[in-house]
Backbone as CSV, one residue per row, in Angstrom:
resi,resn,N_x,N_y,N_z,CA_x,CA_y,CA_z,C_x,C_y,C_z
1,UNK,4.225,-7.044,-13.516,2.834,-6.841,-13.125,2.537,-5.379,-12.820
2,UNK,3.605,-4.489,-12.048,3.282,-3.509,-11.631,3.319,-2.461,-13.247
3,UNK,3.671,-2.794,-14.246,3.311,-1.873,-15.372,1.933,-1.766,-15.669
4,UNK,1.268,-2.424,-15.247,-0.110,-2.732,-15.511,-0.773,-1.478,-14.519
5,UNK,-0.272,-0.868,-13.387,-0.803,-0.184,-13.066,-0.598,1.381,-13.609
6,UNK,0.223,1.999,-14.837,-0.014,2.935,-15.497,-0.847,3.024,-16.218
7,UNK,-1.882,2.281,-16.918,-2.950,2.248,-17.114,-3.984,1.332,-16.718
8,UNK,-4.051,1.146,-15.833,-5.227,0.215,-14.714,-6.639,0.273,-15.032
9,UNK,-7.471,1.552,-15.591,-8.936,1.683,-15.883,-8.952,0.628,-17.293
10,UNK,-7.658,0.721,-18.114,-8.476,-0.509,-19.420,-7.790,-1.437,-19.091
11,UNK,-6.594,-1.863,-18.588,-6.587,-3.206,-18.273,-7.395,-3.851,-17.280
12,UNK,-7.998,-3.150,-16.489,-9.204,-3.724,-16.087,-10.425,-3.740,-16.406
13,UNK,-11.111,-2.821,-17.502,-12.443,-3.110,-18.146,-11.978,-3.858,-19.491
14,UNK,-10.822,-4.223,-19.748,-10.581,-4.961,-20.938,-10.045,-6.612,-20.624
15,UNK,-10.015,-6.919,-18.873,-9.801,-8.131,-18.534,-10.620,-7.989,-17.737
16,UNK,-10.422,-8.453,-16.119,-11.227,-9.125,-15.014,-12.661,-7.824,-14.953
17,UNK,-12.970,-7.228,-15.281,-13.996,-6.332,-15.163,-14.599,-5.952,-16.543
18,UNK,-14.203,-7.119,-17.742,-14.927,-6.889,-19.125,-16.288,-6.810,-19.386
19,UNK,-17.110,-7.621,-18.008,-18.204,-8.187,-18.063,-18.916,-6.772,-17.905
20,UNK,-18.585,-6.309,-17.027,-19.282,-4.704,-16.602,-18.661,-3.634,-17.532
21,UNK,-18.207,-3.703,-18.548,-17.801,-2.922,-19.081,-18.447,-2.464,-20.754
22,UNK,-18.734,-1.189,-21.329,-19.422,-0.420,-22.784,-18.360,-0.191,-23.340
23,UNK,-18.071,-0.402,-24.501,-17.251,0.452,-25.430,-16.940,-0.391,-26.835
24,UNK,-15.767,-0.052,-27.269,-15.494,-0.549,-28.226,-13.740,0.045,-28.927
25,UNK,-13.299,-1.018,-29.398,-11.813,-0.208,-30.012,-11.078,0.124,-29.299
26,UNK,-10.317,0.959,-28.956,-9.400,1.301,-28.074,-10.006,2.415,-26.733
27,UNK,-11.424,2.485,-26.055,-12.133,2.979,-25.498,-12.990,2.009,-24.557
28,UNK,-13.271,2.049,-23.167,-14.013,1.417,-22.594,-14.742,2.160,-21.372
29,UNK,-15.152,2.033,-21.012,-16.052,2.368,-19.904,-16.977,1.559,-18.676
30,UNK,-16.803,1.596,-17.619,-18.108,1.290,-16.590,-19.004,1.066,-17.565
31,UNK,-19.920,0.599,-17.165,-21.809,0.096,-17.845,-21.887,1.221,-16.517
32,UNK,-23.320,1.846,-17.277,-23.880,2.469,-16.064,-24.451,1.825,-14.820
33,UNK,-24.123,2.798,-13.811,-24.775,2.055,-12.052,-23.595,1.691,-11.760
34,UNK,-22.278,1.208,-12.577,-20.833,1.173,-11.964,-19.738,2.564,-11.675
35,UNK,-18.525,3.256,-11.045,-18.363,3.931,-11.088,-18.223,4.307,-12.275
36,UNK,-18.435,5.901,-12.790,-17.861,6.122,-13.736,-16.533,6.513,-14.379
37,UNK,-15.981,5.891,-14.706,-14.381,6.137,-15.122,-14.335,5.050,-16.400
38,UNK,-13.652,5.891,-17.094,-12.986,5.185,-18.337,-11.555,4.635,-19.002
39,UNK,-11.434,4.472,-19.914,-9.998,3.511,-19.876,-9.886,3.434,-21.368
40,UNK,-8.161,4.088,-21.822,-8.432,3.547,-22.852,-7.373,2.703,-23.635
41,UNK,-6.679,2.159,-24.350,-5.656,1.564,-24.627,-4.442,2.264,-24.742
42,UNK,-4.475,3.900,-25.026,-3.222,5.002,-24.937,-3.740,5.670,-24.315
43,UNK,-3.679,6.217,-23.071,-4.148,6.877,-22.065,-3.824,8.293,-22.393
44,UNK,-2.294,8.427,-23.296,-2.020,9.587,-23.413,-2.993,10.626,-24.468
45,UNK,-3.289,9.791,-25.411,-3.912,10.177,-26.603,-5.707,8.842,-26.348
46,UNK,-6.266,9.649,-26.066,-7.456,8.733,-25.923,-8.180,8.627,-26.995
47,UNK,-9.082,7.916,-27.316,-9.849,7.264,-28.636,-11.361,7.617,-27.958
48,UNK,-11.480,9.434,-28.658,-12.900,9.970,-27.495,-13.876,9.667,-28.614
49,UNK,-13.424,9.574,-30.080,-14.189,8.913,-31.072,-15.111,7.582,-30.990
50,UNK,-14.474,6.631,-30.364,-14.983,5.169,-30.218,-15.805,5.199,-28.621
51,UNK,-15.230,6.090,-28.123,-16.055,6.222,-26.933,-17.709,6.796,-26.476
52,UNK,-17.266,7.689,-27.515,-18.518,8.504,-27.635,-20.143,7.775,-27.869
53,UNK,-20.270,6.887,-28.692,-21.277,6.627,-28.559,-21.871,5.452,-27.290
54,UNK,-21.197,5.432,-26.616,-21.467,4.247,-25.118,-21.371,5.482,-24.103
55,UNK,-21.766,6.579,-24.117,-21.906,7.512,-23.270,-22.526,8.821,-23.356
56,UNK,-23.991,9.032,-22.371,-25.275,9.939,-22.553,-24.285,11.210,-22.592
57,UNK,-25.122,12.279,-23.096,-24.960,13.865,-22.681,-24.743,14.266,-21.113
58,UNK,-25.414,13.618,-20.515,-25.240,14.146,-18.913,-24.624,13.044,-17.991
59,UNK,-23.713,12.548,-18.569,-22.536,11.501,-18.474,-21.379,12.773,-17.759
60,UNK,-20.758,11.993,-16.539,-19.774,12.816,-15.937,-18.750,11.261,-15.716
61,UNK,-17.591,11.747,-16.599,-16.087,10.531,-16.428,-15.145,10.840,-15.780
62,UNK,-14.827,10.136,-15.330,-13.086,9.869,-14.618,-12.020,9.232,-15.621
63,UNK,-11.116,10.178,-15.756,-10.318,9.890,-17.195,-9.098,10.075,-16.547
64,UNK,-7.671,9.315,-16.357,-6.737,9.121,-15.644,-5.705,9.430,-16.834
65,UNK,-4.873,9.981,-16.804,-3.515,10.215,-17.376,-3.320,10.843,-19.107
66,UNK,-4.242,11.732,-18.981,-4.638,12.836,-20.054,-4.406,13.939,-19.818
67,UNK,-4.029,15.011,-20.583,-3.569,15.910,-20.222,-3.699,17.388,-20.891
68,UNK,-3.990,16.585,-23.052,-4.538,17.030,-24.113,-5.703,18.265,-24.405
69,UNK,-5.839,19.155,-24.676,-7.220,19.634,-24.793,-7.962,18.839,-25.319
70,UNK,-9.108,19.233,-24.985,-10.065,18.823,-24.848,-10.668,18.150,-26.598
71,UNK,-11.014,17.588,-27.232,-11.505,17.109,-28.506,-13.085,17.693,-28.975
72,UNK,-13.437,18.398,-30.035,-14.548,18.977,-30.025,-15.700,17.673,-29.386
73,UNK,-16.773,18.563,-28.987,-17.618,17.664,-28.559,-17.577,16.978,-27.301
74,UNK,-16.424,17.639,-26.157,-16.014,16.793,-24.614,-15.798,17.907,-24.372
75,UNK,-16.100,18.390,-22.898,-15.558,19.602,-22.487,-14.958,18.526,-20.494
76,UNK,-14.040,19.541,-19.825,-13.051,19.179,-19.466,-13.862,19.581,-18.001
77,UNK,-14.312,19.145,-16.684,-15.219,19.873,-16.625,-14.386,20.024,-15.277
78,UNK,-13.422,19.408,-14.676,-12.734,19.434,-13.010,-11.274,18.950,-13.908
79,UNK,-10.173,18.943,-12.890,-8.611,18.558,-13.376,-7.804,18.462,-12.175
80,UNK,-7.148,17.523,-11.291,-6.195,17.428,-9.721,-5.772,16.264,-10.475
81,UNK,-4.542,16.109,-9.775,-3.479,15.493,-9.018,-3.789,14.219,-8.801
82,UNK,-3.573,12.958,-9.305,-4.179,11.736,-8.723,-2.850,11.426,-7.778
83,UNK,-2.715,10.381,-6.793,-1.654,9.582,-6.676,-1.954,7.983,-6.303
84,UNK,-1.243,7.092,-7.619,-1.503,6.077,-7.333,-0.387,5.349,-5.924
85,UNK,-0.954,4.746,-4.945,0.052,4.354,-3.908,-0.067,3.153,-4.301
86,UNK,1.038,2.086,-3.764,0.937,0.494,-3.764,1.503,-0.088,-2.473
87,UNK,0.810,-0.891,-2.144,1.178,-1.779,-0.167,2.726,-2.189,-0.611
88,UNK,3.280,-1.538,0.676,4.819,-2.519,0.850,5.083,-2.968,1.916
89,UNK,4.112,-3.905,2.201,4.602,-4.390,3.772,3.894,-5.860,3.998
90,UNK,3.666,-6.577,5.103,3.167,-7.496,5.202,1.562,-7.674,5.437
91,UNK,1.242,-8.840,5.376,-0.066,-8.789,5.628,-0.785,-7.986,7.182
92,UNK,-1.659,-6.979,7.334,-1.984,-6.938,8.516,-2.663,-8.061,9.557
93,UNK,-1.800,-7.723,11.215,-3.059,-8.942,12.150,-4.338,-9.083,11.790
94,UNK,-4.903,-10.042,12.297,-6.840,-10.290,11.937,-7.011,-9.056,13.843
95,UNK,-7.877,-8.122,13.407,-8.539,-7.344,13.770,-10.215,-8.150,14.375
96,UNK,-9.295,-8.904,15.530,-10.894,-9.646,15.346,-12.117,-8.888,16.313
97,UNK,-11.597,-7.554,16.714,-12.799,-7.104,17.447,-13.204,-5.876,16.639
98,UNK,-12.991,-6.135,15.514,-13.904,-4.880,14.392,-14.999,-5.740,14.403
99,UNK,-16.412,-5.065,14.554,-17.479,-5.216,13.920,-18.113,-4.679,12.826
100,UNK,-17.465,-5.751,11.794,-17.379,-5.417,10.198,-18.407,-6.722,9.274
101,UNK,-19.220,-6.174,8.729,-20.147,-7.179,7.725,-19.932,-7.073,6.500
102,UNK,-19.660,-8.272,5.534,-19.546,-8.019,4.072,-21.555,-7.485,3.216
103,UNK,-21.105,-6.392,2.804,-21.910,-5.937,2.146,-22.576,-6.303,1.222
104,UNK,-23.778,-6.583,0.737,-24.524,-7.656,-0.104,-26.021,-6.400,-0.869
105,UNK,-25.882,-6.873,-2.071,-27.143,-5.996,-2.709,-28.023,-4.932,-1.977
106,UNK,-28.401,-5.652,-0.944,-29.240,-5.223,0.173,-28.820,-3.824,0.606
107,UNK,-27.713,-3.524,0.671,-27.007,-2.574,1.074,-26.103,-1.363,0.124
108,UNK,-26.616,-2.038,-0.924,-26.391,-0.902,-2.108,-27.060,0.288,-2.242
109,UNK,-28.235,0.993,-1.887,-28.910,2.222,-1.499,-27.587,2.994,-0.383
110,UNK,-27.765,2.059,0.743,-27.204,2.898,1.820,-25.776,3.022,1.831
111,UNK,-24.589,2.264,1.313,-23.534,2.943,0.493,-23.126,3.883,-0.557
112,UNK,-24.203,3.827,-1.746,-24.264,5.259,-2.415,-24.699,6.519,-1.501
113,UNK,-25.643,6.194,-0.618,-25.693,7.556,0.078,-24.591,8.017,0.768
114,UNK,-24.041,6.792,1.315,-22.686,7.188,2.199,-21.759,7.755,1.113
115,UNK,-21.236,7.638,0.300,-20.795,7.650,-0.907,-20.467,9.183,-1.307
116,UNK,-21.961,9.190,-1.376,-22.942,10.723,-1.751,-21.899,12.143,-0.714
117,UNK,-22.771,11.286,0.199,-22.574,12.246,1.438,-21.096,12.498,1.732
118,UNK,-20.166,12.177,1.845,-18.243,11.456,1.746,-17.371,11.722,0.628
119,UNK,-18.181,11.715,-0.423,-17.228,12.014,-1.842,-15.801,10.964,-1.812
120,UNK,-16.096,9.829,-1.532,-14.329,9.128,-1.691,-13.664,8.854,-3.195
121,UNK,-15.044,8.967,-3.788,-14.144,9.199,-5.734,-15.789,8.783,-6.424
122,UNK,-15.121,8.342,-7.729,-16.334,8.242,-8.421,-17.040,6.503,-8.078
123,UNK,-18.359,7.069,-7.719,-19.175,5.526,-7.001,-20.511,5.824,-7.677
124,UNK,-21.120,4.312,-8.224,-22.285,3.980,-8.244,-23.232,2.969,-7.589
125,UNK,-24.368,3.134,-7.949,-24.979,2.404,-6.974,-24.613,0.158,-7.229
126,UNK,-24.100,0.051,-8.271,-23.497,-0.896,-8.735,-22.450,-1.559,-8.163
127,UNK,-21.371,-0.097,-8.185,-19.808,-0.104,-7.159,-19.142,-1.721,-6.591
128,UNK,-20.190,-1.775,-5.574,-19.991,-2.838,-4.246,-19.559,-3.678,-4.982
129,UNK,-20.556,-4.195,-6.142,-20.459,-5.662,-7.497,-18.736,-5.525,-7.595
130,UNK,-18.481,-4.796,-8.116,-16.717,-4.869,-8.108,-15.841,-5.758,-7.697
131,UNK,-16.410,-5.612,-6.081,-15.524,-6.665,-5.316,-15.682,-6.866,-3.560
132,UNK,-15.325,-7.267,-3.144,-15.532,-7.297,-1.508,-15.976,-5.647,-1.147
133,UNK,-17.296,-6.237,0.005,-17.117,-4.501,0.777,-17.394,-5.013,2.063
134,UNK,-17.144,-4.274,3.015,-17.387,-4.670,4.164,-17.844,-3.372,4.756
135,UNK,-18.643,-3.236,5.612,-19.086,-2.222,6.181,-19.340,-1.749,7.909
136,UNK,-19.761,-0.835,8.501,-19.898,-0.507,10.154,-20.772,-0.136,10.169
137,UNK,-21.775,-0.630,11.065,-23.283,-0.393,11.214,-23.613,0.567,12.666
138,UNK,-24.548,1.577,12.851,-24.542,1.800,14.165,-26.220,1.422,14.011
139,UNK,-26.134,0.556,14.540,-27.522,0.425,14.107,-27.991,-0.542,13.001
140,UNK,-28.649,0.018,12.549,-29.119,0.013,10.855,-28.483,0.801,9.843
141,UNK,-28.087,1.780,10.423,-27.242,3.101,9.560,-26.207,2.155,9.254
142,UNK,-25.512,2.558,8.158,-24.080,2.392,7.642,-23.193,3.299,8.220
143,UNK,-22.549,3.516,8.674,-21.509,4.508,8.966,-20.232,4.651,8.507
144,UNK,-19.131,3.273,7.869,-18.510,3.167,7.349,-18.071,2.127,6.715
145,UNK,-17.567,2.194,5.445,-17.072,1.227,4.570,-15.742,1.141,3.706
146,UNK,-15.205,0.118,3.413,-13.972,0.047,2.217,-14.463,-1.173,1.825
147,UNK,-14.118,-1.187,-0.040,-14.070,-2.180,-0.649,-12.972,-2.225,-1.957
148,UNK,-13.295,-2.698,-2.834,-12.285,-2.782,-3.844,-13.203,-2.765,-4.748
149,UNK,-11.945,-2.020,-5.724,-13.049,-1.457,-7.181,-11.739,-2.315,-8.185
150,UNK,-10.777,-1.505,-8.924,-10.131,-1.861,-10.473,-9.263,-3.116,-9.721
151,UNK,-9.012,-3.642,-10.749,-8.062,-5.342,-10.637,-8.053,-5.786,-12.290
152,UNK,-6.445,-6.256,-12.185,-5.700,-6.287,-13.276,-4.659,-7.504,-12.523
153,UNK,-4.460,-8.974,-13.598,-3.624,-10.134,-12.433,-3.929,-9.989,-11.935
154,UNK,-3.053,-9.836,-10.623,-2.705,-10.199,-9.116,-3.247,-8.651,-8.249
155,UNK,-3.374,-7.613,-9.256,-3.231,-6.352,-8.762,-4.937,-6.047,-7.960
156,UNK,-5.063,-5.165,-7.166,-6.289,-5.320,-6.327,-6.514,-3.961,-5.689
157,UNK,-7.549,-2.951,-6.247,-7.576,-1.966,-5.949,-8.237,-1.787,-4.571
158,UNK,-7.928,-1.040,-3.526,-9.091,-0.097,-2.229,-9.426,0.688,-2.568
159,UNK,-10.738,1.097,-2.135,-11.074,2.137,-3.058,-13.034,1.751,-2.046
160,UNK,-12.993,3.425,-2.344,-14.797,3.307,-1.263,-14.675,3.299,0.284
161,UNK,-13.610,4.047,0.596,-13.023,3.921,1.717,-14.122,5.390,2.417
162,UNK,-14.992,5.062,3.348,-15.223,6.158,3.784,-16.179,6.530,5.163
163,UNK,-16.302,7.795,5.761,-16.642,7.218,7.125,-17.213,8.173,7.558
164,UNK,-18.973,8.292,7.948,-20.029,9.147,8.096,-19.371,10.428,9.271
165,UNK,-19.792,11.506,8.889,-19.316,12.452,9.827,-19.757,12.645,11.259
166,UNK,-20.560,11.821,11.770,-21.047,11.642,13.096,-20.223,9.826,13.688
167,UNK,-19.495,9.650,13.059,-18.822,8.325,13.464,-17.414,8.411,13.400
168,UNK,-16.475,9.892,12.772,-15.355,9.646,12.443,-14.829,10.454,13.873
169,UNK,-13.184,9.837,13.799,-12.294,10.022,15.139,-12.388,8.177,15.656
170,UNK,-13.074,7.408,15.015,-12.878,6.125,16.019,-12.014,5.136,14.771
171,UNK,-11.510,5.668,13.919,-10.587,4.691,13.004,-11.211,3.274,12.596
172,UNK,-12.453,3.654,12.081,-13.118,2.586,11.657,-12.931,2.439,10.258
173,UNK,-12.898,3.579,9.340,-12.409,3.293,7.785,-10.860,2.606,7.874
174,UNK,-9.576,2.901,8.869,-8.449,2.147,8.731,-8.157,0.952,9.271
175,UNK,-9.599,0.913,9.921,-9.498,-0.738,10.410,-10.271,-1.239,9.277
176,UNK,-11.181,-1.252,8.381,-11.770,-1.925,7.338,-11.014,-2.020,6.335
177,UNK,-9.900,-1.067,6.116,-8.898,-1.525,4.845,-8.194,-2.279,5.185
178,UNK,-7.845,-2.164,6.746,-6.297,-3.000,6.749,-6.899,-4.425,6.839
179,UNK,-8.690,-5.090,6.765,-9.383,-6.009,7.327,-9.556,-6.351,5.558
180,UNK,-9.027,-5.625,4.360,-9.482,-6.221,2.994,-7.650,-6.467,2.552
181,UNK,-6.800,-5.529,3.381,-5.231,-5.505,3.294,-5.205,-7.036,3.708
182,UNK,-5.493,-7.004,4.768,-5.375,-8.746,5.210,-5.959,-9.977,3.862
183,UNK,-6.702,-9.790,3.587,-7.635,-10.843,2.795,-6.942,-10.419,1.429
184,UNK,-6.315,-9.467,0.852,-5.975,-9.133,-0.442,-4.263,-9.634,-0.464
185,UNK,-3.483,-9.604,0.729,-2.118,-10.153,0.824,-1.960,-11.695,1.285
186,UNK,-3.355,-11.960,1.820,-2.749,-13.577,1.573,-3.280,-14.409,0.574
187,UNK,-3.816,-13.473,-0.048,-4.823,-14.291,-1.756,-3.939,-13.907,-2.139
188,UNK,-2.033,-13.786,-2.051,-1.371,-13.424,-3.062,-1.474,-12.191,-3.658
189,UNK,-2.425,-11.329,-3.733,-2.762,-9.917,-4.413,-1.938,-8.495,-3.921
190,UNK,-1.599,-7.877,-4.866,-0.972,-6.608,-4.629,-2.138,-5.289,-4.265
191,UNK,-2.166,-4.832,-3.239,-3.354,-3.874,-3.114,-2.714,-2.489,-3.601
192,UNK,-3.773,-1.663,-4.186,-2.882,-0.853,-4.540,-4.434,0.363,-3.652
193,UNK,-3.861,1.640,-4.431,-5.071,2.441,-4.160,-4.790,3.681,-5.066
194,UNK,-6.027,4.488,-4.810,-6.150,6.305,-5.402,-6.401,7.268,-4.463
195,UNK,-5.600,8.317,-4.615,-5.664,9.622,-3.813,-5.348,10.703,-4.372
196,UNK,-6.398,11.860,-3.345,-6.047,12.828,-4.820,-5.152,13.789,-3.790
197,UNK,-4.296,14.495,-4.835,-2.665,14.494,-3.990,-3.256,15.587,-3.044
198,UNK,-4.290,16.152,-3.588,-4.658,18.072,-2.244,-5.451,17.091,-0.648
199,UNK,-5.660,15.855,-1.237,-6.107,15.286,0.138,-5.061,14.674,1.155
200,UNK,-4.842,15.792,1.600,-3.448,15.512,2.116,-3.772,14.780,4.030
201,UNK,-4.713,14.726,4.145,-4.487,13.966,5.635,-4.384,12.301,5.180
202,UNK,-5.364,12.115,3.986,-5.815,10.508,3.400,-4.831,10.174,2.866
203,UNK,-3.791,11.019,1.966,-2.343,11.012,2.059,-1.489,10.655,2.823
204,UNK,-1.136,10.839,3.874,-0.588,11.055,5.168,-0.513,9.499,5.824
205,UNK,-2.300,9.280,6.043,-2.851,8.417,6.463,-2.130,7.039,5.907
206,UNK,-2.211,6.842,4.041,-1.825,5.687,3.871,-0.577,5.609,3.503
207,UNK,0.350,6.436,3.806,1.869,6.694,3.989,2.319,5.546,5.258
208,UNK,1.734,6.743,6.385,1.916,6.069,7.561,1.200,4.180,7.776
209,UNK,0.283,4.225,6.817,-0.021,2.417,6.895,0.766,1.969,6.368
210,UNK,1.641,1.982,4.957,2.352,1.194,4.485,2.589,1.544,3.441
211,UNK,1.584,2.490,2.617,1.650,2.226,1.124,2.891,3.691,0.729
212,UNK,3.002,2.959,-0.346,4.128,3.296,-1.155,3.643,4.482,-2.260
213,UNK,4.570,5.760,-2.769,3.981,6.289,-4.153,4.482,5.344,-4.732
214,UNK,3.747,5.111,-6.210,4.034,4.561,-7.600,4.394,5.451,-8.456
215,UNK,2.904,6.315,-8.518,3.071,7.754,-9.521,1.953,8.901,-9.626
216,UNK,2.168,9.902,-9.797,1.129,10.870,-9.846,1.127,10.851,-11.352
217,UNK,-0.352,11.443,-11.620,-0.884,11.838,-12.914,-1.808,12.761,-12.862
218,UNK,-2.069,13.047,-13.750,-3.469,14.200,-14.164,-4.676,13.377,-14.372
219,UNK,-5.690,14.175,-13.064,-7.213,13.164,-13.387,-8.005,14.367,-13.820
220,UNK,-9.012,13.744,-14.711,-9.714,15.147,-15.024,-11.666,14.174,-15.007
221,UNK,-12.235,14.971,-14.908,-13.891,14.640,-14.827,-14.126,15.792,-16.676
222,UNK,-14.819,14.793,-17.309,-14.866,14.726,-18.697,-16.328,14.323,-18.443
223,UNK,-17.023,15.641,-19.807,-18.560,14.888,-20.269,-18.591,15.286,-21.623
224,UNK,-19.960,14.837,-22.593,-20.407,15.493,-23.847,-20.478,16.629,-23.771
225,UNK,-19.933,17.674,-24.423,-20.212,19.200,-24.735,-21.182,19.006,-25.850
């Protein structure tokens, strides 16, 4: 199962996330309003031919484990360090004095802004659809959230992990993962996640929770030239 996570963006827009997914041939993509990242059947050598037409001019991608120049007609536009981690430990306790709500349509504006504002990777206003989110309200405000984005089998990404700058210091983003860690290890599911390796405290962070390296790769943000 865990081979499935060296290329995770098309085994998941080419299984459990087909429905939300553009492309064709050995190329796939998000539908727009989902994050943008793509996937393709050789990650090493991508198929930017078949891709190309399921994606505008002012299209910005997340392209995982490429490394190639660039193909006329794509220019290369950012390039870091991904690291995929994977959970090695048991399910976490139920956290029953988080005040945490699962996130519903309704609340799709005010997570892209959080989003916006946070930078935790590539998010659309779609995102949430993915999979569970749960969120921290002060108020009406959102202040923080984690949910799950790619899934492949059993495999179950975190991902949208993030936490308004007038709310952070109270460990409310590591109580909402370890509150989807819980619900993702006893559905049987392997949680995995993404980090980009220069983010070295969020690094640190899910070291010290549990998770494991798998592998680093080269991520690069790709559009139409």
């Amino acid at each position: 199962m865990k081979h499935l996570l060296a290329n995770i963006p098309w085994h998941a827009l080419t299984g459990p996330h087909a429905a939300y997914a553009a492309g064709s041939g050995g190329a796939r993509r998000y539908a727009v309003g989902f994050s943008p990242i793509v996937g393709f059947e050789d990650a090493a050598h991508p198929d930017f031919d078949a891709l190309a037409p399921h994606c505008a001019a002012d299209e910005h991608f997340y392209v995982i484990g490429w490394s190639a120049a660039a193909p006329k007609g794509w220019q290369i536009e950012a390039e870091k360090t991904i690291v995929k981690m994977v959970w090695d430990g048991a399910a976490p306790d139920d956290d029953a004095s988080l005040q945490a709500i699962a996130l519903g349509p309704q609340h799709a504006p005010q997570a892209l802004e959080l989003a916006t504002l946070t930078r935790p990777g590539p998010f659309g206003l779609r995102t949430p659809e993915l999979g569970e989110y749960f969120g921290c309200f002060d108020g009406e405000r959102l202040i923080a959230m984690a949910g799950e984005r790619m899934a492949a089998a059993s495999l179950r990404e975190i991902s949208g992990v993030c936490t308004h700058p007038d709310a952070q210091g109270q460990g409310l983003a590591g109580r909402l993962m370890r509150k989807l860690l819980r619900r993702q290890v006893l559905r049987g599911e392997l949680p995995f996640l993404h980090v980009m390796r220069d983010n070295e405290l969020a690094y640190r962070l899910y070291l010290r929770m549990g998770f494991k390296v798998y592998s680093e790769s080269v991520v690069r943000v790709i559009s139409r030239g």
